[in-house]
N, C-alpha and C positions, 0 to 999 in steps of 0.2 A: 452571366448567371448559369446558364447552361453549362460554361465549361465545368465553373467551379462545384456544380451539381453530379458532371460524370468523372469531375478528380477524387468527389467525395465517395463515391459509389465505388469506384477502383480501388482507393485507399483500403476503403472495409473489406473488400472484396479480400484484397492481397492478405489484410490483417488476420484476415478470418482464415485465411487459407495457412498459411505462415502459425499461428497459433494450435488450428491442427496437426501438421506438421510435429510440433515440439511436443504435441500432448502423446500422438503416438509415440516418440522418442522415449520421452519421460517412462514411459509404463514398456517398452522393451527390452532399453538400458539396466546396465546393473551388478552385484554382485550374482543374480541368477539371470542371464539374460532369456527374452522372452520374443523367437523370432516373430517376425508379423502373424505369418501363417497361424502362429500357434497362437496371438494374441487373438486373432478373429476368431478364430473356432470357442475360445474360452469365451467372448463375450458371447457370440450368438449359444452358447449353452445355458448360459446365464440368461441371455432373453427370452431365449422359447422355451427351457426348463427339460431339453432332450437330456438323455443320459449322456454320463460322462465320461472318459477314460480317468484313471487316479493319475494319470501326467497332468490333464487336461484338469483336473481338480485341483492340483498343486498349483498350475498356473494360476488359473480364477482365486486362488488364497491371496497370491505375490500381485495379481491386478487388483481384486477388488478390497484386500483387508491392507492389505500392508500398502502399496504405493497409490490406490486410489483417494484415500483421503489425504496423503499428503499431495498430491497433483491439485489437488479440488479446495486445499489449503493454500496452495500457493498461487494458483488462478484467480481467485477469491482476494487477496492481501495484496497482488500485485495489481489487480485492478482497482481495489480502493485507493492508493497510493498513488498510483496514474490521477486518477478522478480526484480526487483531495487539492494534489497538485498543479491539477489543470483548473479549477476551482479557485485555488488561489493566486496562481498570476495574474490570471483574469482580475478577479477581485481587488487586488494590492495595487494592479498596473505593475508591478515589479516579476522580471523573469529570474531573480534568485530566489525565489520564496518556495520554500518545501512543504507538506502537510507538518512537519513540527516548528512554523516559523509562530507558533503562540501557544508551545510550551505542550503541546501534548504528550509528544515523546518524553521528554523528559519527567513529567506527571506519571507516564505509564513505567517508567523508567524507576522512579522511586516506588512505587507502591510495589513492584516485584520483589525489589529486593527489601524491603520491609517483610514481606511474608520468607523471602530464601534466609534472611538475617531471623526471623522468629522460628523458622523450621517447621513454618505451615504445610499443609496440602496443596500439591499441585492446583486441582479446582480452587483455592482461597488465591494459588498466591496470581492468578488469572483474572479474579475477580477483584483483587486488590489493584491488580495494572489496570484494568479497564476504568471503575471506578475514579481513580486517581487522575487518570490522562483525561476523565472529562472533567474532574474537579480542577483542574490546572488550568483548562480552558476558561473555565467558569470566574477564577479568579481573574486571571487575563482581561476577560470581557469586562468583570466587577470593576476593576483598575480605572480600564479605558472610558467608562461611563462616568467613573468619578475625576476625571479630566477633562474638564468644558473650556473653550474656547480655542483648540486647535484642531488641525486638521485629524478629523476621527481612523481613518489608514494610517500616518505615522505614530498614532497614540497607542494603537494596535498591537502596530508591530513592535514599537521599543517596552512596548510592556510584555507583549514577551518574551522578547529578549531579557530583558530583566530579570521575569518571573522563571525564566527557564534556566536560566545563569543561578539562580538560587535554588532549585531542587536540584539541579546538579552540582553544587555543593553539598547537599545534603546525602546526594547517592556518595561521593565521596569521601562523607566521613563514616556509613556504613560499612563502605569496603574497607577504611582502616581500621573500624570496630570489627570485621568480622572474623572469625575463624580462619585463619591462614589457611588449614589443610580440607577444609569441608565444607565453609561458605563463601568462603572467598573463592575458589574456583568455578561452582554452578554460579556467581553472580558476575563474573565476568562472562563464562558461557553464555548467558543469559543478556547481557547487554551485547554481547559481538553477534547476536540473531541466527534462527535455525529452528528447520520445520522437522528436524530430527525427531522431534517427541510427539508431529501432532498426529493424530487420532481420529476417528470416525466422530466421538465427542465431539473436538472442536471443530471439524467443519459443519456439525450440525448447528452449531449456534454461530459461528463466524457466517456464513452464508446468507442467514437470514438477515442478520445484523448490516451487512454490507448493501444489499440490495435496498435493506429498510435507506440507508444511509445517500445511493445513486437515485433512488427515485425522486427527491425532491432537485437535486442537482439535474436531473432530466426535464424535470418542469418547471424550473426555470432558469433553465437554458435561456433564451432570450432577456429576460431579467440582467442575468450575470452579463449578458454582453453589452448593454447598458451601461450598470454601474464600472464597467472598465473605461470609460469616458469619461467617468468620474463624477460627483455626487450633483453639482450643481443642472450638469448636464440630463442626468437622469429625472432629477424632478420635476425640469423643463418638457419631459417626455411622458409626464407623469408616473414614475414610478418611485416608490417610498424606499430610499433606500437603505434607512436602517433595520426595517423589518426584513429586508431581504438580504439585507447581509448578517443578519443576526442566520435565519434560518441553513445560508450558504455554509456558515459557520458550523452552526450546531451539527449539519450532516456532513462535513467535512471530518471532524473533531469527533463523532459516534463511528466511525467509518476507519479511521489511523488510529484511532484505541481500540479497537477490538482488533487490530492486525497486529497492535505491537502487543498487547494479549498476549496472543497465540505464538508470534515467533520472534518475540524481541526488536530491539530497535534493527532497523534497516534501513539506509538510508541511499539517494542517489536515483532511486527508483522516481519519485515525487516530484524528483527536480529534472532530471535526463527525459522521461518519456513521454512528459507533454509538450517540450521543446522538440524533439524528434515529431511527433503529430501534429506538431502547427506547420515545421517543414512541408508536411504533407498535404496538407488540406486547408491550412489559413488558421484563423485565430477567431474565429465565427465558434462558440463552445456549442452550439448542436450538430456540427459537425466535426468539432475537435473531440469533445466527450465519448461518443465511443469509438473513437480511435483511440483515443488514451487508454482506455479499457482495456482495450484489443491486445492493445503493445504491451502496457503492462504487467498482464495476463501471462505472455508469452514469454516477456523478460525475466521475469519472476521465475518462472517455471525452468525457462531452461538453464539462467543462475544456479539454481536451486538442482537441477540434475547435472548440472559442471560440478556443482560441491558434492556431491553425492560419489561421482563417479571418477572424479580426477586424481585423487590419493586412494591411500589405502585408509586414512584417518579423513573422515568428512571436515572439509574447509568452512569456515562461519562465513551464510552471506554477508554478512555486513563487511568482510572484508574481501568478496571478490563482486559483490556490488560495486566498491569505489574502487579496484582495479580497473572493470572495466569504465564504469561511472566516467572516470574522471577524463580518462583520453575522448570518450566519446563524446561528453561537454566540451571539450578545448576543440575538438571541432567543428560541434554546433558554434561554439564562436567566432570561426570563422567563416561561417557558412550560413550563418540565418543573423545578423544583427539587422537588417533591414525589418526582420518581422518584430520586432520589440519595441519598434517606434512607435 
């Protein structure tokens, strides 16, 4: 107990260390790059409200307006995504299961490009993806409940697989209604994910939203690791396990719809980083949770300043998410199948 008490302390330790790390990175790197020095001087100007040189003014624009919200955008999304993630393996018993294995992304995925295919408002077509990815869940859930006498996790999941297989038929027959030269491009944009557009806006509402989303996932940590032993067993321990899979659910699902919201689908993240923090620490979720967070957090981030700064043209995460995603997975395969037992 002890050991596994000071691997989990180290874990955080490293994650939290490692995390900083990337965040300094993120806010130095750049088309204007912003050496350390000069980054410390601009934030403690900003903390203690000293005067300021107009370099040192320029810098604090490029830290705090321009690459602050999107840092604090994509620490925020890559940590939900972890947590979702780690959330649902646990949950499912299954180590393939991603935050869209019941249809959220795909829900959040249609309602976008309904507003990019109507030629709404940014804010609309934001509020139509969030809305959408939890009404997707919702039918999901509706499905599974009106399906009595099997096992309630596989009725789950193949309803959303179902359910998800058919809003994304529906995103593609928008794309071949759309406008070739003007919505069919931002709607491909748009599904291949990117924190290029977000804004002090969206981390004001994404942030809230995500935290509202980890707090019940924090308290019942012990719960979750429970019902991964499976239902019979859980109520033998006294715990009700549909209410808390309902709840696991609901802040899972409020948590990957307000990230695919803000920067489109992204995938790889959900599935790779809680497998990598069970390496770490065990499959115990109040100690897997925020490592998952941590890793997340960090992955996300420095994905997200590889795409930024590797081309001349910014590269969409979602396509160097499963660049890296994917070899990093084939290794966890071979390297962690004993923990999934």
């Amino acid at each position: 107990m002890a050991l596994s008490v000071s691997r989990s302390v180290l874990a955080v330790t490293g994650a939290s260390l490692l995390l900083m790390a990337i965040v300094v990175l993120a806010f130095s790197v750049g088309r204007y790059p912003v050496p350390l020095g000069d980054l410390l001087a601009a934030v403690y100007a900003r903390l203690t409200g000293a005067a300021a040189d107009p370099e040192t003014v320029t810098i604090q624009t490029i830290v705090f307006n321009v690459r602050g919200p999107r840092v604090l955008a994509a620490l925020a999304i890559g940590a939900a995504l972890a947590a979702a993630g780690a959330a649902y393996q646990n949950l499912f018993r299954n180590p393939l299961v991603s935050p869209d294995i019941l249809g959220v992304s795909s829900g959040a995925a249609l309602g976008a490009v309904l507003g990019i295919f109507f030629s709404l408002h940014v804010i609309a077509i934001q509020l139509l993806a969030f809305g959408f990815g939890l009404a997707a869940v919702a039918l999901v859930y509706a499905v599974a409940n009106a399906v009595r006498g099997h096992d309630p996790i596989l009725v789950l999941v193949l309803a959303g697989v179902v359910i998800g297989a058919l809003l994304g038929a529906c995103v593609a027959l928008l794309k071949y209604l759309a406008d070739p030269y003007n919505q069919l491009p931002a709607i491909t944009f748009w599904l291949l994910g990117s924190l290029a557009a977000a804004d002090a806006r969206d981390a004001l509402y994404l942030v809230p939203l995500v935290g509202a989303g980890l707090v019940p996932l924090a308290l019942l940590r012990w719960r979750i690791n429970v019902l991964s032993v499976g239902d019979e067993e859980a109520r033998s321990l006294g715990v009700a396990a549909a209410p808390v899979r309902m709840a696991v659910i609901a802040s899972a699902t409020l948590i990957t719809s307000a990230s695919v919201a803000v920067c489109g689908v992204i995938g790889w993240v959900g599935l790779v980083i809680p497998h990598l923090a069970r390496m770490l620490v065990g499959p115990e979720f109040s100690r897997l949770l925020p490592v998952s967070v941590l890793l997340g957090g960090g992955f996300l981030l420095a994905v997200d300043t590889l795409a930024r700064t590797a081309a001349r043209i910014e590269i969409p995460l979602g396509v160097l998410t499963a660049f890296i995603g994917t070899p990093l997975f084939i290794w966890q395969l071979t390297r962690a199948r004993h923990l999934w037992r």
